[in-house]
C-alpha positions, 0 to 999 in steps of 0.5 A: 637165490645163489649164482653157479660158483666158480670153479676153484674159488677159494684157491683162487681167492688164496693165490691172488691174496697171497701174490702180494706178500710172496712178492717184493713188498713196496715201502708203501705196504710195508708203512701201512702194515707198521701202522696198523700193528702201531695202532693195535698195540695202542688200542690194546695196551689202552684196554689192558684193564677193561672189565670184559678184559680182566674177566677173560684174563681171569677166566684164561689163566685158571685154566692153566696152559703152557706160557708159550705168548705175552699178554700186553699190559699184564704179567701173564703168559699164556698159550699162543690159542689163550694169548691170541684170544686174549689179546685180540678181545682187549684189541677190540674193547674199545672199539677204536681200532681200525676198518677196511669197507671192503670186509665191512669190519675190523680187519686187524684185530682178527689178524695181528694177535694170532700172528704176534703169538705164533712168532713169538712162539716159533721165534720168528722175524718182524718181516715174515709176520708183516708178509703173513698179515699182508696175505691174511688182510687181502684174502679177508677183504676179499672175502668180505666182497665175496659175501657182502653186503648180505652177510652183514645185513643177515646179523653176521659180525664180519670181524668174527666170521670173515675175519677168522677165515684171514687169520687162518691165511695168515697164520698159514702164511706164517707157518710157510703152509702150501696152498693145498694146505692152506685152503684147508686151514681156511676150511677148518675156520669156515665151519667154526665161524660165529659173531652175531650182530645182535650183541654190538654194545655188549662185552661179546662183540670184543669178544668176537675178535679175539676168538677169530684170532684164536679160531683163525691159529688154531685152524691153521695149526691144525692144517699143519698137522695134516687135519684135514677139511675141504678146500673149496668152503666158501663155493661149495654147495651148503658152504660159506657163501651159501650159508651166510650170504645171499649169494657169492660174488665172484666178480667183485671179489677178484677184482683188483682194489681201486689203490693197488691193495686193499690194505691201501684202504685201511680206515683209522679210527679217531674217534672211540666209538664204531665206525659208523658214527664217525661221519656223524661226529665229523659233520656235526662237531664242523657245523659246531665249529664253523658257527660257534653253535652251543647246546643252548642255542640249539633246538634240534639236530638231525642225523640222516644216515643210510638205513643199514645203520640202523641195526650197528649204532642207532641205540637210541637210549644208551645207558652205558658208555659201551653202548653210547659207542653204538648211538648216533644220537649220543655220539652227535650230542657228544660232537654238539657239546664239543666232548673230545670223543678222541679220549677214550674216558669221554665214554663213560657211564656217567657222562652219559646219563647225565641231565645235560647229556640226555636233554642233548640227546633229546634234541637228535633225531636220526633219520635213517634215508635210502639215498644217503650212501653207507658211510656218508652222513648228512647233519642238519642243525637248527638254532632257536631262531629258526636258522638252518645249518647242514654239513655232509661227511664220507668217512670211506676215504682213505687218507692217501698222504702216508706220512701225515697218516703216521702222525695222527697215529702217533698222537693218537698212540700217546693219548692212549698211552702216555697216562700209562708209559710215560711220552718216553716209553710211548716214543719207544714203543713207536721206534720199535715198530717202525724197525720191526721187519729188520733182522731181530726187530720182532724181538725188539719189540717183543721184548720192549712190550713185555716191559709194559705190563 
């Protein structure tokens, strides 16, 4: 049954959203937003040969088009809708880029690759795109409270719905559209929206996030164009929220965030697997630790986790590194045998089918329990004596202390890159995205990352 929207919601929405990046940015919303683009480069360099990726490209580039965008990691320049799609599905693919809880997904993926093709395109500076992708990842939060936790729980991919609709306020930010022409642009993404839970484990759900970029470009595009659609999508009756929600929650969309933005809760990823089994890894890998426990002395191990984890990472059975990424039981025997689920090649089809990872996973049992909280996970591990050990983790905290945040992800930025770039070329990727919003420092690293393919 759906609440009586608010009157001029999705304007609204649009005007709060948008405040923050018309606004003189604090040093701290310029850091976080250098981050996220650092940690995108990484994650997509890092994918730039994944099989889902080179068959997209393959597919993309017979198509032929205008070489408007890079391609990163490749030689290959496509149309600003092609290299968006591209570039985000690539982001996605490894499933080890960033999460904001707010939108219950992946908020940068949607955003970062149609705002990268749009300025490179129209030649335009570091410091407009990061404005741009400060307004496209509040409204998506935003959005995302509007909807949530409903959406997610109906089988809908918030990174692919929610987030196209932010890639359109960004794209739109970028292209300095009005806020008339804005809400269309948001409306002319709504009714294209698409991404279903069901296909986590398969080359879709990458998929997922390169099309909201796309969608989320061409909608404002098109809104720049004078194409039109209605302005108020998300309230309006047989809209957004009244499709894909149980209702619409006006309330806690507006709400001001708990730390100033919602960018100010951006969750990295440091494990290369969704985000949902991270409380497990981290629980199971200090029990692991603090007790020198080893496969053979263990007799079993439980993972107890709220039940809506059920239907995103808990394939009981993967038999592919893709899907291990979505099972709790593999990700905790990974974290029981002390597999560096940090390196991206831990995934893999063969480590996972091997005897000794089946008979480890044999051990876990995942028990899904109403009263632990979403994110949080609770593992208790029992040696063949008998002797109980527990550990309890929360994976929505957000690390507050910024410069030991850029250190983690300039580590993680060199695991990821350095096989391919050298520790050189990774250093000069990390310089020139913490110069990017200063005159000519898109170019820079438009330039440094063409160097890459």
């Amino acid at each position: 049954m759906h609440d009586t929207p608010p009157q001029d919601f999705t304007k609204t929405l649009l005007e709060i959203s948008t405040r923050a990046p018309r606004a003189e940015m604090a040093p701290e919303a310029w850091r976080l937003a250098r981050q996220c683009v650092l940690d995108w480069v990484a994650v997509t360099l890092a994918a730039r040969h994944e099989p889902l990726v080179d068959t997209l490209a393959a597919s993309l580039a017979e198509e032929g088009a205008a070489p408007q965008a890079m391609v990163l990691g490749r030689p290959l320049r496509l149309s600003c809708l092609q290299a968006a799609l591209l570039n985000g599905t690539a982001s996605h693919a490894l499933d080890y880029d960033d999460v904001n809880y707010a939108l219950m997904g992946h908020p940068s993926v949607p955003l970062l690759p149609a705002l990268l093709a749009l300025a490179e395109h129209r030649r335009l500076e570091g410091d407009a795109l990061l404005r741009a992708f400060l307004a496209g990842y509040e409204f998506e939060c935003r959005v995302g409270l509007a909807v949530g936790p409903s959406h997610y729980a109906r089988g809908f991919h918030a990174t692919a719905t929610v987030g196209a609709l932010g890639a359109a306020v960004a794209c739109a930010h970028l292209l300095g559209l009005d806020a008339e022409t804005t809400a269309h642009a948001v409306g002319i993404a709504a009714t294209q929206t698409a991404g279903l839970k069901s296909m986590f484990g398969t080359d879709c759900k990458p998929l997922h996030a390169g099309n909201a970029a796309r969608t989320g470009l061409l909608s404002a595009s098109l809104a720049a164009r004078g194409f039109t659609s209605r302005t108020d999508s998300l309230e309006c009756e047989q809209g957004f929220a009244a499709t894909h929600a149980e209702r619409l929650n006006a309330e806690a969309a507006l709400a001001e965030p708990p730390l100033g933005l919602h960018l100010r809760a951006n969750l990295f990823k440091y494990h290369a697997s969704c985000y949902e089994t991270h409380a497990t890894i981290e629980a199971t890998a200090r029990l692991r630790q603090a007790h020198a426990l080893t496969p053979a002395a263990i007799d079993s191990v439980e993972i107890r986790v709220n039940p809506y984890c059920d239907r995103i990472c808990n394939i009981a059975e993967p038999a592919t590194g893709l899907q291990a990424k979505f099972s709790l039981r593999q990700t905790a025997a990974f974290a029981v045998a002390g597999v560096d689920t940090a390196d991206i090649a831990s995934f893999s089809d063969t480590r996972v089918n091997s005897a000794e990872s089946v008979a480890l996973r044999g051990k876990c049992q995942v028990v899904l329990d109403p009263d632990v909280p979403a994110s949080q996970a609770v593992v208790r591990i029992r040696d063949h004596e008998g002797q109980p050990y527990e550990a309890h983790h929360d994976a929505s905290r957000p690390v507050l202390d910024l410069v030991q945040q850029q250190a983690r992800l300039e580590a993680k930025a060199h695991s990821l890159l350095d096989s391919l770039l050298g520790s050189s070329g990774c250093d000069e990727i990390v310089r020139t995205v913490n110069g990017m919003e200063a005159p000519g420092g898109l170019g820079r690293l438009l330039e440094c990352l063409s160097n890459r393919a």
